[in-house]
C-alpha positions as CSV (number, residue, x, y, z in Angstrom):
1,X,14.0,-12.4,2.5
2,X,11.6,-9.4,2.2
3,X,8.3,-9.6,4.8
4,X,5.4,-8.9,3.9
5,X,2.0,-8.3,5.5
6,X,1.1,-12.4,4.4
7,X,4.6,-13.7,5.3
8,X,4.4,-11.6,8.6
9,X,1.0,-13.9,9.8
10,X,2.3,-17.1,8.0
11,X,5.5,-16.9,10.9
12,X,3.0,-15.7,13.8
13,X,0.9,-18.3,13.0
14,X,3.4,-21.3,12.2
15,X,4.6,-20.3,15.6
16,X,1.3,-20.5,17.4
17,X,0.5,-23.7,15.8
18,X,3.8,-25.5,16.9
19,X,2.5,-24.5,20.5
20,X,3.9,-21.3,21.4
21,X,2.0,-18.7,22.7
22,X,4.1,-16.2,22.4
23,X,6.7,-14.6,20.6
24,X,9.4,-13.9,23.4
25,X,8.6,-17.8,24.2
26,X,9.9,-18.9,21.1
27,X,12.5,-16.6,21.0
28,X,13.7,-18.0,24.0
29,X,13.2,-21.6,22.3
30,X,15.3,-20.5,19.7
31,X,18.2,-18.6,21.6
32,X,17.0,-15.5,19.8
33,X,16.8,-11.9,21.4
34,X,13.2,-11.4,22.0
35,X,12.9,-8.1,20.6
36,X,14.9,-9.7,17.6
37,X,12.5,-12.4,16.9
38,X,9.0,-10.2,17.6
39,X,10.5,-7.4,14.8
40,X,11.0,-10.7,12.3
41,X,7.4,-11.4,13.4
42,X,6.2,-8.0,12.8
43,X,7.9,-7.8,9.8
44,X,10.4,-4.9,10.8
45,X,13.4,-7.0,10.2
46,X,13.7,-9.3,7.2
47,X,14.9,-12.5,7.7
48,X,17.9,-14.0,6.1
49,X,17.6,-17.4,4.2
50,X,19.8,-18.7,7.1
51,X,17.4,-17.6,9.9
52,X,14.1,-18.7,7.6
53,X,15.9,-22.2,7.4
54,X,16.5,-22.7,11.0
55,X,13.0,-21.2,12.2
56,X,11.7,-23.5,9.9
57,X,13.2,-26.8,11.1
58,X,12.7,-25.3,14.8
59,X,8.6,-25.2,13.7
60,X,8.7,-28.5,11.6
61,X,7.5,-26.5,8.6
62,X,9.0,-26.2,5.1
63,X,10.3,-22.1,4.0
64,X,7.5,-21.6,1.9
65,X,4.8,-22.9,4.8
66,X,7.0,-20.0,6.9
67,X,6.8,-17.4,4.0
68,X,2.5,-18.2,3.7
69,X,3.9,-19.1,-0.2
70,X,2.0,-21.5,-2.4
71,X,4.5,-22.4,-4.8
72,X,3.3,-22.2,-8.4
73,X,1.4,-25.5,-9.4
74,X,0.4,-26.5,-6.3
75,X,-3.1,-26.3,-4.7
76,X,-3.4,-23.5,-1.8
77,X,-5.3,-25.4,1.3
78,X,-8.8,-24.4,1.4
79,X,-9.3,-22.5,4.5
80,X,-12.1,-23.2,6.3
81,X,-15.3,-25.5,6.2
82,X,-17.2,-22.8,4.5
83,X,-14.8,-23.3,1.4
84,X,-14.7,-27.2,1.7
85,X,-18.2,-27.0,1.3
86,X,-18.4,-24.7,-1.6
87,X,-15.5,-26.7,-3.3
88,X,-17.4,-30.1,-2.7
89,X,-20.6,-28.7,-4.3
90,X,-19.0,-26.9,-7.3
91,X,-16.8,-30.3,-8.0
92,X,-20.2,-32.6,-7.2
93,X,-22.0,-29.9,-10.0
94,X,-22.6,-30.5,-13.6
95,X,-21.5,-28.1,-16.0
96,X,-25.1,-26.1,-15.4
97,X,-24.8,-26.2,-11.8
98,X,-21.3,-25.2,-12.3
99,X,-21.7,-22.1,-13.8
100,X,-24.3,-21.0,-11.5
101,X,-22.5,-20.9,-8.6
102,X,-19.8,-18.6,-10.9
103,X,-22.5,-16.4,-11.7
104,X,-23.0,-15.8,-8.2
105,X,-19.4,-15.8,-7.1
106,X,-19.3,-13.3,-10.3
107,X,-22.3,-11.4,-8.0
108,X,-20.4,-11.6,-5.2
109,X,-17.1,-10.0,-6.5
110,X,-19.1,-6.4,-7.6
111,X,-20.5,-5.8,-4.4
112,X,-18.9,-3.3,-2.5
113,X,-16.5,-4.4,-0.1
114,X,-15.5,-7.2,-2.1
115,X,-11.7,-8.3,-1.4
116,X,-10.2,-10.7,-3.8
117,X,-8.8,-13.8,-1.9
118,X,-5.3,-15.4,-2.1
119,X,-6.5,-18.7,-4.1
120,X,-8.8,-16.6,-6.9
121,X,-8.6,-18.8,-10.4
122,X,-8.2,-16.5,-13.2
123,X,-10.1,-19.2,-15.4
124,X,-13.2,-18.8,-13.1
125,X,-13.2,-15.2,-13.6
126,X,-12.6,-15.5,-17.3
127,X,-16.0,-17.8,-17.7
128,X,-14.2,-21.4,-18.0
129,X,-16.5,-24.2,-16.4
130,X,-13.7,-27.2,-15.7
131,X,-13.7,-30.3,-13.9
């Protein structure tokens, strides 16, 4: 299993959230070389399906929760109450409403520094209003 940059935090961060504040703690949790487990982490090492599987039932997390993959079809979590909130309004919107707020998100995306998130809809950008 190739690691990437996103696939590198999901692991550090599945980790943290099962309690571990460290990396050499859950390696020792694990019966894992330290060293071992922080290269996985810092994505110097790719892990092998096998591995994946067991850290995976060692953090109560399913492989693509490990990986940071949304598999196709299904609905990335919104991340933070900022989002909820945008979400809410833009599903509590009529179609006029709507398609202000994706004028401004269309605004927002060429300004400089923009950086196109994880969970951008290609319909949005495209000009479709949908419930």
């Amino acid at each position: 299993m190739a690691k990437g940059q996103a696939e590198t935090k999901a692991l550090q961060e599945r980790r943290k959230a099962a309690g571990y504040k460290s990396a050499k703690a859950f390696a020792a949790h694990a019966g894992v070389n330290g060293d071992t487990y922080t290269d996985y982490e810092q994505g110097r090492t790719a892990l092998s399906l096998e591995r994946a599987w067991f850290f995976a039932d060692l953090l109560d997390c399913t492989l693509d929760e490990l990986a940071g993959r949304t598999p196709p079809g299904k609905a990335q979590p919104l991340a933070d109450a900022g989002e909820r909130y945008i979400a809410d309004v833009y599903r509590g919107s009529n179609e006029d409403g709507r398609e202000v707020m994706l004028n401004n998100a269309r605004f927002v995306e060429s300004t400089p520094g923009y950086r196109r998130g994880s969970g951008h809809d290609e319909g949005a950008e495209a000009g479709k209003v949908g419930a």
